[in-house]
ZAVOFI-260384 format. One record per atom (N, C-alpha, C, O): residue number from 1; atom name; x, y, z. Coordinates in steps of 0.05 Angstrom, whole numbers, plus 5000, padded with zeros to 4 digits. Layout:
% ZAVOFI-260384
[node NUM CA [X Y Z]]
...
END
This chain:
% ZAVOFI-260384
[node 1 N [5017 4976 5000]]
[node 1 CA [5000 5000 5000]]
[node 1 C [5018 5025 5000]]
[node 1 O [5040 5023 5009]]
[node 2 N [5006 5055 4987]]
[node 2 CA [5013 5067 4993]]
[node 2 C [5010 5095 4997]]
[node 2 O [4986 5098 5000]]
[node 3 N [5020 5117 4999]]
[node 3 CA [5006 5140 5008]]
[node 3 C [4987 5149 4988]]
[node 3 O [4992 5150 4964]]
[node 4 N [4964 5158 4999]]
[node 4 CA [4955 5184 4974]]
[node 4 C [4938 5205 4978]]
[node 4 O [4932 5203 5002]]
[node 5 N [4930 5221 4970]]
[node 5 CA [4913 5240 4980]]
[node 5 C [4884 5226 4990]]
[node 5 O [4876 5203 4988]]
[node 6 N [4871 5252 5004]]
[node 6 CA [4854 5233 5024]]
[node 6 C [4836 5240 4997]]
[node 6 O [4837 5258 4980]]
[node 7 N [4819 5216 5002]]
[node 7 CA [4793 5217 4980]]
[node 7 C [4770 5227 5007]]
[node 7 O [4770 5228 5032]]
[node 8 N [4750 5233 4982]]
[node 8 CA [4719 5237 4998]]
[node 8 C [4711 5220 5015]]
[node 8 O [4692 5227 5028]]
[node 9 N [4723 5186 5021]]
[node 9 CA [4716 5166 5034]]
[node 9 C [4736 5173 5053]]
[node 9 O [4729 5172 5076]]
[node 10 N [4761 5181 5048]]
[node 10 CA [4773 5186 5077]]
[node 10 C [4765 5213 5089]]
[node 10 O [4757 5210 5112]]
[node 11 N [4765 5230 5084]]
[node 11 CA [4745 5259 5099]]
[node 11 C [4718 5251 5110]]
[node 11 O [4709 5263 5130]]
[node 12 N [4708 5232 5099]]
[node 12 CA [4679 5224 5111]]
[node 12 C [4685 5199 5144]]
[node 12 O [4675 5200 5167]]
[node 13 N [4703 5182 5134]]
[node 13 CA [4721 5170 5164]]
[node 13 C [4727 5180 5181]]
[node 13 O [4725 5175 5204]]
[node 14 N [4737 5199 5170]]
[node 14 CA [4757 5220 5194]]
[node 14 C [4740 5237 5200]]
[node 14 O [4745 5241 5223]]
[node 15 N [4721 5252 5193]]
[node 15 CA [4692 5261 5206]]
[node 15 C [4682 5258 5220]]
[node 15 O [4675 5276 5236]]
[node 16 N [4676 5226 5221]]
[node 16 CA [4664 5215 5243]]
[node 16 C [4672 5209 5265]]
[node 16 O [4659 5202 5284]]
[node 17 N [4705 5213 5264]]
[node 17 CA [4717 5220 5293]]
[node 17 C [4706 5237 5316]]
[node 17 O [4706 5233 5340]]
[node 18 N [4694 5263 5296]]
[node 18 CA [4681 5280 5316]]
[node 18 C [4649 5277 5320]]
[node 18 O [4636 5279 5340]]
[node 19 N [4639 5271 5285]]
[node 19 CA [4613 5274 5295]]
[node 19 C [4602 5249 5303]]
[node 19 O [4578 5252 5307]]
[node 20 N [4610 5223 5309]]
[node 20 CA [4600 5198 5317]]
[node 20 C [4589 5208 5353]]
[node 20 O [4567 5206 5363]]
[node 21 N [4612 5218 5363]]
[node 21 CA [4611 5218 5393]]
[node 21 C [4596 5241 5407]]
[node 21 O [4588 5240 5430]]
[node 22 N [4593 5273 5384]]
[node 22 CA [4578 5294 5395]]
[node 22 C [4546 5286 5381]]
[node 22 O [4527 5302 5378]]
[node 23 N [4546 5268 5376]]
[node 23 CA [4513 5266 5367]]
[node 23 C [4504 5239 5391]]
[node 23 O [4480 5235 5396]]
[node 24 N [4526 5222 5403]]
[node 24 CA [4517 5201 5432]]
[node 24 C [4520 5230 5443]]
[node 24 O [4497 5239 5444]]
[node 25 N [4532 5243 5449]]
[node 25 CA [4541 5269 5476]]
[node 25 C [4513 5276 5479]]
[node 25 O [4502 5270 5500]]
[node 26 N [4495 5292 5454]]
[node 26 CA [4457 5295 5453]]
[node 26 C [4447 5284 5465]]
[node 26 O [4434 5293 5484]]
[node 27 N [4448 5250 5456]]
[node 27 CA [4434 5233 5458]]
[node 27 C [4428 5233 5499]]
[node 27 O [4409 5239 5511]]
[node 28 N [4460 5220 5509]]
[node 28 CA [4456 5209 5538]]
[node 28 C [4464 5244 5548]]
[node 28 O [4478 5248 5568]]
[node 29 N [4456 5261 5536]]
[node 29 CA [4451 5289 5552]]
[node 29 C [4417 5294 5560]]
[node 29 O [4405 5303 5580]]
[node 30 N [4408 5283 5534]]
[node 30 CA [4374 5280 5528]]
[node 30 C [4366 5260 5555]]
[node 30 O [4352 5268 5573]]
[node 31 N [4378 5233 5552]]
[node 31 CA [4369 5217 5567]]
[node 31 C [4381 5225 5591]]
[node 31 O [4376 5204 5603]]
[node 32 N [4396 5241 5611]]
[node 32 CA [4394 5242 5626]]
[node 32 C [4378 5273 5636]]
[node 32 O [4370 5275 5659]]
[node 33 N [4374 5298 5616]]
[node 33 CA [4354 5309 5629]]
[node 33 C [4331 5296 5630]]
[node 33 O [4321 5300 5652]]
[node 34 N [4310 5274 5609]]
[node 34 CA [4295 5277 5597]]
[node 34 C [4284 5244 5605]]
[node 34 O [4262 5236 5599]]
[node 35 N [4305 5227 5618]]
[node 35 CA [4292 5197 5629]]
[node 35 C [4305 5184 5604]]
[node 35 O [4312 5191 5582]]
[node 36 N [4304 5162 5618]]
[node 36 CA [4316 5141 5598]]
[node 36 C [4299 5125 5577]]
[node 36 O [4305 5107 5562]]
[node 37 N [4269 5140 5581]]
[node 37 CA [4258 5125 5561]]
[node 37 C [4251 5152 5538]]
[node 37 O [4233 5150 5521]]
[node 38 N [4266 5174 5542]]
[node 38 CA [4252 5194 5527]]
[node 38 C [4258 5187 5492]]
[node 38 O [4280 5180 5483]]
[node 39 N [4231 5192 5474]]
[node 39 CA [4235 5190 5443]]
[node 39 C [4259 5202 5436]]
[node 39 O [4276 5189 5425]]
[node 40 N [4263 5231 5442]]
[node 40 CA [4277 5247 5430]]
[node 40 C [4311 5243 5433]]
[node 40 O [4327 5249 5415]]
[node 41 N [4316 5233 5455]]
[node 41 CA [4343 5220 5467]]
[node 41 C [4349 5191 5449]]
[node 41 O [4371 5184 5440]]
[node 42 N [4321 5174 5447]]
[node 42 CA [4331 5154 5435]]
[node 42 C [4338 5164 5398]]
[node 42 O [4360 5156 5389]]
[node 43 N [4326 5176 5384]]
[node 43 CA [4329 5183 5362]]
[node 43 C [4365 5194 5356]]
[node 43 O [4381 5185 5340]]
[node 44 N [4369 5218 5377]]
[node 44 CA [4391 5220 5376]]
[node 44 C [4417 5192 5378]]
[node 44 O [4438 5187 5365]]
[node 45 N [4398 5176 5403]]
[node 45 CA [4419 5154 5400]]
[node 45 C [4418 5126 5374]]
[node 45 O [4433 5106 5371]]
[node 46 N [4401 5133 5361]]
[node 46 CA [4404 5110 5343]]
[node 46 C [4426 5125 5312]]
[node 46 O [4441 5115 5294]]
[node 47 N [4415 5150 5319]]
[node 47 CA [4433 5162 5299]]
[node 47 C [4463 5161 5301]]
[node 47 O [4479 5155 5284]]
[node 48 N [4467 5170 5331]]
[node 48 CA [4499 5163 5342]]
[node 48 C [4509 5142 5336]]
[node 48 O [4532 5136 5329]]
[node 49 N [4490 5128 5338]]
[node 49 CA [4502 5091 5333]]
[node 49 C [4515 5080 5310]]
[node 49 O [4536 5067 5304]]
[node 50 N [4485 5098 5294]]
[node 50 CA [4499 5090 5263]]
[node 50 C [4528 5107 5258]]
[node 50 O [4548 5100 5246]]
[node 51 N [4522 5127 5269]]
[node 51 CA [4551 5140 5266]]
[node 51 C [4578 5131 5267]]
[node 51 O [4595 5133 5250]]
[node 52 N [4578 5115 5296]]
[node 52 CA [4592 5095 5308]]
[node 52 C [4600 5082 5284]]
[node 52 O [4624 5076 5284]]
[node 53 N [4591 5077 5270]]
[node 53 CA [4593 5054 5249]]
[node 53 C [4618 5061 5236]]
[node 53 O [4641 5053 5241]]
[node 54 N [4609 5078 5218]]
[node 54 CA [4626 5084 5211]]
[node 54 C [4653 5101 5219]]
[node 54 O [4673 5107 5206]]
[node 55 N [4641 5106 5256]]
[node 55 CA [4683 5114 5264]]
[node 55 C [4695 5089 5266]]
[node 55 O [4720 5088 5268]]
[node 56 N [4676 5059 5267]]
[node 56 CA [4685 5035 5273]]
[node 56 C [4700 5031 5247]]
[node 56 O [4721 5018 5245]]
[node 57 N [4692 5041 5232]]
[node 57 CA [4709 5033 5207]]
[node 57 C [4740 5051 5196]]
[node 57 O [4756 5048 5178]]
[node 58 N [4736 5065 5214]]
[node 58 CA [4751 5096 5206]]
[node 58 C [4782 5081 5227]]
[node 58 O [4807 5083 5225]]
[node 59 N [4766 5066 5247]]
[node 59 CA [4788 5056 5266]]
[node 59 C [4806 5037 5254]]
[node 59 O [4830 5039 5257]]
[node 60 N [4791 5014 5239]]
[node 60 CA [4791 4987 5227]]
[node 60 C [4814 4994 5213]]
[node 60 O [4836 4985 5215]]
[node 61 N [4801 5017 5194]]
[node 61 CA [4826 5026 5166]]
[node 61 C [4854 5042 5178]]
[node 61 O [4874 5048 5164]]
[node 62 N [4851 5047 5209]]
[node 62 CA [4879 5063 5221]]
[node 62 C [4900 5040 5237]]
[node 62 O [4921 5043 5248]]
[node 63 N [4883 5014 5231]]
[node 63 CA [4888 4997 5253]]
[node 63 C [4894 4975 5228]]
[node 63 O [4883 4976 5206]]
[node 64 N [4919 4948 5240]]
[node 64 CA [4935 4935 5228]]
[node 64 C [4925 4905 5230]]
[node 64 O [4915 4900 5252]]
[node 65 N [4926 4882 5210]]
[node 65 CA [4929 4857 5228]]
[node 65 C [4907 4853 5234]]
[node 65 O [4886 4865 5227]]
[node 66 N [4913 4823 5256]]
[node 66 CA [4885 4812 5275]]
[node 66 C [4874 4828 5285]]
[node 66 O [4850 4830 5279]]
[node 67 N [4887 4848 5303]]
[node 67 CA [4867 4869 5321]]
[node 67 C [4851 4876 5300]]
[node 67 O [4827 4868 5301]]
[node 68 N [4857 4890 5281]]
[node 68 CA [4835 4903 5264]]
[node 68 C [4817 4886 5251]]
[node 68 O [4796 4896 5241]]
[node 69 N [4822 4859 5248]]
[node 69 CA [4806 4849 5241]]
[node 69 C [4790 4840 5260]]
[node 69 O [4767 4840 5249]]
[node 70 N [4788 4829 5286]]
[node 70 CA [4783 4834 5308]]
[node 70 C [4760 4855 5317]]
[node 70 O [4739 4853 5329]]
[node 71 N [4770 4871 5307]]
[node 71 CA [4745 4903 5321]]
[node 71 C [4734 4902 5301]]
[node 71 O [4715 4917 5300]]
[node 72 N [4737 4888 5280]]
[node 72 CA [4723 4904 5252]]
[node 72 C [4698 4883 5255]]
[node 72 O [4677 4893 5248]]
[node 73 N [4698 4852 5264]]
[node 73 CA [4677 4831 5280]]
[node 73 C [4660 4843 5293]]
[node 73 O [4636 4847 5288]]
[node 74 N [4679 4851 5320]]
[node 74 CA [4667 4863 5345]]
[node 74 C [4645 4886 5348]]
[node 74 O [4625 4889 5363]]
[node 75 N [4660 4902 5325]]
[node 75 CA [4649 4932 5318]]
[node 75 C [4625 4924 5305]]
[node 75 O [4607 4934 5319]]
[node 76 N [4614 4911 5284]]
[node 76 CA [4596 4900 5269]]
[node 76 C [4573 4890 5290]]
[node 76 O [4550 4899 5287]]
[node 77 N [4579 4866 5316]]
[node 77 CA [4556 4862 5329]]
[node 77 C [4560 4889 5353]]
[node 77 O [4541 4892 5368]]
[node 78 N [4572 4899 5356]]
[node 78 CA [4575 4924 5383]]
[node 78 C [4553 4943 5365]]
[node 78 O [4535 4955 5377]]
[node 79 N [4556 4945 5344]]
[node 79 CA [4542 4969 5328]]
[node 79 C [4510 4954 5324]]
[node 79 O [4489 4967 5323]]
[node 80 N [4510 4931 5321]]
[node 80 CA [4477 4919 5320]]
[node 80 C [4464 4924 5348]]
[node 80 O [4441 4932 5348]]
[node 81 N [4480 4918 5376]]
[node 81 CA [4471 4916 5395]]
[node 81 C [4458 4952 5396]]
[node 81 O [4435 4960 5395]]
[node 82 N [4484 4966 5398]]
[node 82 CA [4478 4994 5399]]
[node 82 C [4448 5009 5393]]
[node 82 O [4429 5019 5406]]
[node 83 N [4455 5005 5358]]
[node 83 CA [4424 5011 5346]]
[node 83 C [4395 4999 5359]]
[node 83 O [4374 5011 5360]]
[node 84 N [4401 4975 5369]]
[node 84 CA [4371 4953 5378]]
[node 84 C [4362 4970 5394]]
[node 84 O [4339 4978 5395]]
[node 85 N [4396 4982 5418]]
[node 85 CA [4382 4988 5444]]
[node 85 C [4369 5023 5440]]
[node 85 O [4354 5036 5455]]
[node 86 N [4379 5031 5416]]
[node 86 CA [4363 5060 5412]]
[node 86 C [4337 5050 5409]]
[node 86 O [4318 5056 5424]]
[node 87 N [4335 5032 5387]]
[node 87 CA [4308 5021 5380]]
[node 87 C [4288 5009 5397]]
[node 87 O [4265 5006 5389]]
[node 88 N [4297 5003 5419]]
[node 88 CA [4279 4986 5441]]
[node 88 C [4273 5019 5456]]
[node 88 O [4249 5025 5458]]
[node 89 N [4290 5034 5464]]
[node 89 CA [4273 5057 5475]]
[node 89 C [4253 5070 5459]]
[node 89 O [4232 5078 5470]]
[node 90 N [4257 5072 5435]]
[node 90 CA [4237 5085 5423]]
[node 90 C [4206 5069 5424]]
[node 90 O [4184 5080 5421]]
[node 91 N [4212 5040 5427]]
[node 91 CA [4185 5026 5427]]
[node 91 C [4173 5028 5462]]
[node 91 O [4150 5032 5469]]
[node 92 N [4190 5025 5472]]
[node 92 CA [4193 5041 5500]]
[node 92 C [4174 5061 5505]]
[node 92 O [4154 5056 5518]]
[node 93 N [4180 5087 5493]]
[node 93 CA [4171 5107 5490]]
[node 93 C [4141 5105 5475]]
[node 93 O [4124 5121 5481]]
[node 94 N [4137 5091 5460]]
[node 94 CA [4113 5087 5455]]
[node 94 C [4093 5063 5473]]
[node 94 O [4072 5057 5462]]
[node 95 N [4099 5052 5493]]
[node 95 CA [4090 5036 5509]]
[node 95 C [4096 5014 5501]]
[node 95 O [4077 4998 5500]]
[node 96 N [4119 5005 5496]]
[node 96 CA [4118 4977 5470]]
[node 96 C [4130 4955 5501]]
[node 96 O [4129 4967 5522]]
[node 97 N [4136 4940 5501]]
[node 97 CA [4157 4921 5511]]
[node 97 C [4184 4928 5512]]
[node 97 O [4194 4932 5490]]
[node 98 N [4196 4929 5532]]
[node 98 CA [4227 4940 5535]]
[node 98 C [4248 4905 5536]]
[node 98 O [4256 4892 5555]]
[node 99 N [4249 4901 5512]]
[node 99 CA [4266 4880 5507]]
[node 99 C [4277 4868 5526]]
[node 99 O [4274 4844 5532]]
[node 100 N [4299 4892 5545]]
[node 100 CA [4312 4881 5563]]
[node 100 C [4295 4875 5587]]
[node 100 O [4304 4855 5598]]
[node 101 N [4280 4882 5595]]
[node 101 CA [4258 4863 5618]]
[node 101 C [4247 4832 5598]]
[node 101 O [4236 4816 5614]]
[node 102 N [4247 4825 5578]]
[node 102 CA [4232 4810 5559]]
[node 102 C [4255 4772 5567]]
[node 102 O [4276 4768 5578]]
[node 103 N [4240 4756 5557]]
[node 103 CA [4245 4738 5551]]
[node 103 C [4257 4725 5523]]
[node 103 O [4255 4736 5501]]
[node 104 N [4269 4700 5527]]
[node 104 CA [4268 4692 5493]]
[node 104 C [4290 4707 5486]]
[node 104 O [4311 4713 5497]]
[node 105 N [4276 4711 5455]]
[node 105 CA [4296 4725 5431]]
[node 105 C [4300 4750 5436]]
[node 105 O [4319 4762 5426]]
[node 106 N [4282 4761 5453]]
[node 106 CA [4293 4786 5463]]
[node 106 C [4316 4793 5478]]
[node 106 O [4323 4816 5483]]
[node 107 N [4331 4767 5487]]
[node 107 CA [4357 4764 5507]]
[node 107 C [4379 4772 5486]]
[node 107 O [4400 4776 5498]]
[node 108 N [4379 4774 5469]]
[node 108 CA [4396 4776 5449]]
[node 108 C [4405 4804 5446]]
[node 108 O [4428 4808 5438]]
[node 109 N [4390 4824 5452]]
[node 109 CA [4400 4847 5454]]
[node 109 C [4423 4852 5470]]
[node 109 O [4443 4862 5461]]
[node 110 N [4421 4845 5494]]
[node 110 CA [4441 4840 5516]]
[node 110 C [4469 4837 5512]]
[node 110 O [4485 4855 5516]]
[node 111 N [4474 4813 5503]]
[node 111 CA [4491 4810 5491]]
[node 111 C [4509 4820 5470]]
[node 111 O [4534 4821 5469]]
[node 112 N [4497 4825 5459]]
[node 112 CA [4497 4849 5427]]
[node 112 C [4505 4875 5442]]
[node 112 O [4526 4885 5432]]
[node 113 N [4496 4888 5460]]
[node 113 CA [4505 4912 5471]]
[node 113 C [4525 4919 5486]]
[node 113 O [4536 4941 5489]]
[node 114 N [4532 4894 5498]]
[node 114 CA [4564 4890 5505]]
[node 114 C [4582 4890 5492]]
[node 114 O [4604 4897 5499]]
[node 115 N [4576 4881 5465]]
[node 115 CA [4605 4891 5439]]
[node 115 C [4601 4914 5433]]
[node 115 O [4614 4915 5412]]
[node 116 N [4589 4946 5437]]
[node 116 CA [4601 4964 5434]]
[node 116 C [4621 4975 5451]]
[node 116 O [4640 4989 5441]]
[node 117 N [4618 4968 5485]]
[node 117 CA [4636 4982 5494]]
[node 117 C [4658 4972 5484]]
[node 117 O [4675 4987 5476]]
[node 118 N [4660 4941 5483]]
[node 118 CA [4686 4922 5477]]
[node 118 C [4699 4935 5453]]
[node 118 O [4723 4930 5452]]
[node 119 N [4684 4958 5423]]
[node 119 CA [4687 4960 5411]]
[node 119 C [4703 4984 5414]]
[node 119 O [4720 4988 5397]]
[node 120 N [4701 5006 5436]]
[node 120 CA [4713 5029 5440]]
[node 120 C [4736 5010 5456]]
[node 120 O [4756 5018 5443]]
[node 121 N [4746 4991 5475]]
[node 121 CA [4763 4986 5484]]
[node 121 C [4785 4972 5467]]
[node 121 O [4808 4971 5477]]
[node 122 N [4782 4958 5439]]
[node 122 CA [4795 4949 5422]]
[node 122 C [4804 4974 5400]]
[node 122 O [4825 4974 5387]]
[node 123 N [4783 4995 5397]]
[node 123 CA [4800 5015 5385]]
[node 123 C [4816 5036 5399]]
[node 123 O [4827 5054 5388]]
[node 124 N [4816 5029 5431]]
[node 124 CA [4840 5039 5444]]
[node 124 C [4860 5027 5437]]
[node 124 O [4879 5040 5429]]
[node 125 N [4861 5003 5437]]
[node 125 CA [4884 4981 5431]]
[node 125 C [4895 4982 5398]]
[node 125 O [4918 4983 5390]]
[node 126 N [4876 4983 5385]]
[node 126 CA [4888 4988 5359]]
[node 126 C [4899 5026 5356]]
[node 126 O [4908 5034 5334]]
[node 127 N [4898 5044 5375]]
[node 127 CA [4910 5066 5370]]
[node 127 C [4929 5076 5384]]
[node 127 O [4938 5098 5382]]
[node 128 N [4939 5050 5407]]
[node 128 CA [4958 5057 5425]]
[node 128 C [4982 5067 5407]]
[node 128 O [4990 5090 5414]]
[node 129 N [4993 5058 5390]]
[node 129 CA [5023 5066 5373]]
[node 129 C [5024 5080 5357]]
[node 129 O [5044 5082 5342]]
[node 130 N [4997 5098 5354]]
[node 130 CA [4998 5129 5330]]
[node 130 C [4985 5147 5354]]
[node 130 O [4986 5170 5345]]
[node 131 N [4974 5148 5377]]
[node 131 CA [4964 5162 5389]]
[node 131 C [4974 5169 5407]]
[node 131 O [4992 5153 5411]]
[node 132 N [4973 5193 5429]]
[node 132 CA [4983 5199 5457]]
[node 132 C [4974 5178 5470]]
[node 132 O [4959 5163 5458]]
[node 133 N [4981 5172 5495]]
[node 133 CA [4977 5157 5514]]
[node 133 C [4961 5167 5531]]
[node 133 O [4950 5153 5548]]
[node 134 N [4957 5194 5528]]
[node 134 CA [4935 5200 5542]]
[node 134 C [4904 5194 5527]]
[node 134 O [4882 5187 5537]]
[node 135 N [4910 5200 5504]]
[node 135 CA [4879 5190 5495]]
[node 135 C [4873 5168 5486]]
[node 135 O [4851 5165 5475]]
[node 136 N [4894 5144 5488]]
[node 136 CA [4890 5120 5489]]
[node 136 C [4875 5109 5517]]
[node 136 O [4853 5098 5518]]
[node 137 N [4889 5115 5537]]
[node 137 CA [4887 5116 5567]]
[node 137 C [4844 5129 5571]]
[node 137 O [4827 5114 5580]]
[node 138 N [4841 5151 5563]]
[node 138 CA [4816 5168 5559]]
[node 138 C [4796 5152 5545]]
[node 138 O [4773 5150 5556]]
[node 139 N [4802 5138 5520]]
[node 139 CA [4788 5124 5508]]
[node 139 C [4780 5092 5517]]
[node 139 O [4759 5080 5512]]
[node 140 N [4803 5081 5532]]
[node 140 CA [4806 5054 5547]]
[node 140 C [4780 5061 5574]]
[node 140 O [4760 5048 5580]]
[node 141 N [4790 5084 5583]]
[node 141 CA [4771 5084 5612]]
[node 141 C [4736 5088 5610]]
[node 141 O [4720 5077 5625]]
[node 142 N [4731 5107 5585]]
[node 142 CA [4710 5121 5575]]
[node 142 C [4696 5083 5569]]
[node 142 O [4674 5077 5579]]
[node 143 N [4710 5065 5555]]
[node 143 CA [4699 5036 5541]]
[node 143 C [4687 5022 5573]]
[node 143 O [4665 5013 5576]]
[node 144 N [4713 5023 5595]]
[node 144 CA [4704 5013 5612]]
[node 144 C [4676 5034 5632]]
[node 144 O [4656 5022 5638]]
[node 145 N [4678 5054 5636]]
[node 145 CA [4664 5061 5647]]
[node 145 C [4617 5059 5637]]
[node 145 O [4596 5058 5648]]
[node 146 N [4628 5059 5609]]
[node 146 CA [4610 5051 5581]]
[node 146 C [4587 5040 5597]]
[node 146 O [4569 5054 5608]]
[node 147 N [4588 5009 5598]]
[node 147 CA [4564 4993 5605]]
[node 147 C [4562 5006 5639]]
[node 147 O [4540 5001 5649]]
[node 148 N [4584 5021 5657]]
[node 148 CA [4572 5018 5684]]
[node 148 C [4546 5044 5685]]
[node 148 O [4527 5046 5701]]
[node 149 N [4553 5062 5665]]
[node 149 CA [4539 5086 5659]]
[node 149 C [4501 5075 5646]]
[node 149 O [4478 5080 5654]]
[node 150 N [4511 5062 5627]]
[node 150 CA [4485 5055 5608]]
[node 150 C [4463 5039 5619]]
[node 150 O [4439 5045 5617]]
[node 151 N [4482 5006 5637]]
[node 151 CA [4465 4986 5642]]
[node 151 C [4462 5002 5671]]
[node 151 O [4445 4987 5682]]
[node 152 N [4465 5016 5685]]
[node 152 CA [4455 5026 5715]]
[node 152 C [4439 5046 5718]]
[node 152 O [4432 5058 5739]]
[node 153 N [4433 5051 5684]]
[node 153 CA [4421 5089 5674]]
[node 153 C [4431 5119 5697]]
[node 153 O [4421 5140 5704]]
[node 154 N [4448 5110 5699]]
[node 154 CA [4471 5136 5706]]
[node 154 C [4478 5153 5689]]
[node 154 O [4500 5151 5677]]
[node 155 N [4463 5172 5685]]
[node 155 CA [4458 5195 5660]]
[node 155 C [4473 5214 5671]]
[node 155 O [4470 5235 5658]]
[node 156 N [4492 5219 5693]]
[node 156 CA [4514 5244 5692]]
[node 156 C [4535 5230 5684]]
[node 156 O [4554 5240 5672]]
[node 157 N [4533 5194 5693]]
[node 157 CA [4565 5183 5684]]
[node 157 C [4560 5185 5648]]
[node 157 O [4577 5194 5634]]
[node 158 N [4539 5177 5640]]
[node 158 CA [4549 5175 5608]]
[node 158 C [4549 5201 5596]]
[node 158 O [4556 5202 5573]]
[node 159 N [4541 5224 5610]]
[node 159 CA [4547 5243 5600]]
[node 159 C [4578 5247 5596]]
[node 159 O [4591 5249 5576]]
[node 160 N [4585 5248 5623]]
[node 160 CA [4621 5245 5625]]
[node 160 C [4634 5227 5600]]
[node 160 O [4651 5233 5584]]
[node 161 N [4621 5204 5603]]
[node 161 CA [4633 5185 5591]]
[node 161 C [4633 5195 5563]]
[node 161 O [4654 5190 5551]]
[node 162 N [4612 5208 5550]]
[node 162 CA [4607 5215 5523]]
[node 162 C [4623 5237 5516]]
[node 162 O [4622 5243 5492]]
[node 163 N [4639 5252 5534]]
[node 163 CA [4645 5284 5543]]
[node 163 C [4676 5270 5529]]
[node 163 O [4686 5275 5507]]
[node 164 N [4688 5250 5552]]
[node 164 CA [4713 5234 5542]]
[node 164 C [4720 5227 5514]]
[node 164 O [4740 5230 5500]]
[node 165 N [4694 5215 5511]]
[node 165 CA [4691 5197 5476]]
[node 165 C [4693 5223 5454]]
[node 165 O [4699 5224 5431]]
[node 166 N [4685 5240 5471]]
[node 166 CA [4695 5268 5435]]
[node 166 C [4717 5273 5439]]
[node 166 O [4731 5268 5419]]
[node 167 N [4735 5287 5466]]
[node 167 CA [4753 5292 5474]]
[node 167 C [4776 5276 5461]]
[node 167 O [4794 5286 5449]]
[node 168 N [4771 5245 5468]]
[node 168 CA [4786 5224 5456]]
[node 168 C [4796 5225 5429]]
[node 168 O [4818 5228 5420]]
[node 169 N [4768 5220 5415]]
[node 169 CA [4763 5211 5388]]
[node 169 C [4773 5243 5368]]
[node 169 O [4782 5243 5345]]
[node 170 N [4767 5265 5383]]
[node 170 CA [4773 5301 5365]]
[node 170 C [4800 5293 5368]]
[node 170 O [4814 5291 5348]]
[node 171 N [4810 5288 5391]]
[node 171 CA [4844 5283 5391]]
[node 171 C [4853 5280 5367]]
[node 171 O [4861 5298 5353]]
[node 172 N [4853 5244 5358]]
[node 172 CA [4847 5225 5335]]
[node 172 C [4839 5237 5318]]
[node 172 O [4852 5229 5299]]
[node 173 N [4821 5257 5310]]
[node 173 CA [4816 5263 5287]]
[node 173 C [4834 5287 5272]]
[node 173 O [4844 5291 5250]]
[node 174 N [4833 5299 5293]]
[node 174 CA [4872 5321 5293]]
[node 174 C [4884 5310 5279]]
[node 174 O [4886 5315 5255]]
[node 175 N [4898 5289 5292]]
[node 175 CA [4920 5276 5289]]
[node 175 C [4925 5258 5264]]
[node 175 O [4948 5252 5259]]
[node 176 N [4900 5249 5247]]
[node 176 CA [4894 5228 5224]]
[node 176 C [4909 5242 5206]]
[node 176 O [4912 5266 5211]]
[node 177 N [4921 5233 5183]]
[node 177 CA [4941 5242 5164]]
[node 177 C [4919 5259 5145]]
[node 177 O [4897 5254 5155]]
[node 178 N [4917 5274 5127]]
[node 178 CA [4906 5274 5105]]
[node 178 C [4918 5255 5077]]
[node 178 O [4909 5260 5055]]
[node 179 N [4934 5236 5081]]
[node 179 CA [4935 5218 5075]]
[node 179 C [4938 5190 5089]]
[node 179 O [4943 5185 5112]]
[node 180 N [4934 5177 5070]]
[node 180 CA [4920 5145 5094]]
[node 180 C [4935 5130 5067]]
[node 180 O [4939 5140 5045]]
[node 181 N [4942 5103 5076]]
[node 181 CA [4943 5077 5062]]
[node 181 C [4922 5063 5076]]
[node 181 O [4931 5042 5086]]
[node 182 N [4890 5069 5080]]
[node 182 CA [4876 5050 5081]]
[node 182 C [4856 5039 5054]]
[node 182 O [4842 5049 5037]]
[node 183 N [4863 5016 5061]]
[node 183 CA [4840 5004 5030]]
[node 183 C [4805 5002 5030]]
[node 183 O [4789 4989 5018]]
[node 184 N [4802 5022 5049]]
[node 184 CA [4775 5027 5051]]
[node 184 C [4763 5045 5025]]
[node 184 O [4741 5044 5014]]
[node 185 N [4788 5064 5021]]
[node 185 CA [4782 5086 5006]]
[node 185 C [4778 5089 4977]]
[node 185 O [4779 5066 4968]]
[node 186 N [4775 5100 4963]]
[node 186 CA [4773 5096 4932]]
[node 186 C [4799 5099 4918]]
[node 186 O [4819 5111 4925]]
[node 187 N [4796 5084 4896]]
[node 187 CA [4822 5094 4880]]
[node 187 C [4825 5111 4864]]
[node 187 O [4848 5115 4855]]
END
């Protein structure tokens, strides 16, 4: 591989450095003025999610090897779980069944929502050796603190936590080359 100017697919990666994490920042700002079942919080968060997606991929293409292929797995069900759990509030919000009290095939969300934090903690790991140590360190703690914020609905911690995840990730987006050798991009 080798260097080249960034294409429209890498400006759109490296984008999402910032806007993946200030559109969750809305979201669990919403849900913690606004309750954890509010519509308007979940919308923001399904949008964040999808966002996610694509910084998951923005990571994938900065990141080498197993690990990246690794998060690029992880990132894929972390990002299904993510979206469900926007989507279960919003049915939430309309009086629907809240999955996670549910039985069955509904258990499946659960699971699924544990690979996003895993997914911010593997793209700490894949940016330890191009990044400061401090926002490796920021991004590692923000993954762990993740599920204690979300699954306990502690809406000042995921605020914090979401406050970290731009802080982290704007770092990272500073820092991204305007050129890349990733094969995500066009030729």
């Amino acid at each position: 591989m080798t260097a080249r100017s960034a294409t429209p697919v890498d400006r759109v990666l490296t984008a999402s450095l910032f806007v993946a994490p200030v559109i969750y920042l809305i979201a669990d700002f919403l849900y913690a003025a606004r309750g954890w079942d509010d519509p308007l919080a979940a919308v923001f968060h399904v949008l964040g999610a999808t966002a996610y997606i694509v910084l998951m991929l923005r990571l994938v293409a900065l990141g080498r090897g197993v690990l990246a292929a690794v998060l690029l797995v992880v990132g894929v069900l972390g990002a299904a779980g993510n979206v469900a759990y926007g989507f279960n509030t919003i049915h939430v919000s309309l009086g629907d069944t809240d999955l996670v009290d549910a039985s069955g095939a509904a258990t499946l969300i659960k699971p699924l929502g544990l690979f996003f934090p895993l997914t911010l903690l593997l793209g700490a790991a894949v940016l330890h050796r191009t990044q400061p140590l401090w926002t490796v360190v920021l991004l590692a703690a923000a993954s762990l603190a993740w599920p204690v914020a979300h699954i306990a609905n502690i809406g000042w911690l995921a605020v914090v936590v979401n406050a970290a995840l731009v802080t982290a990730f704007a770092t990272v987006a500073a820092r991204t080359p305007a050129t890349t050798t990733s094969d995500l991009g066009e030729d």
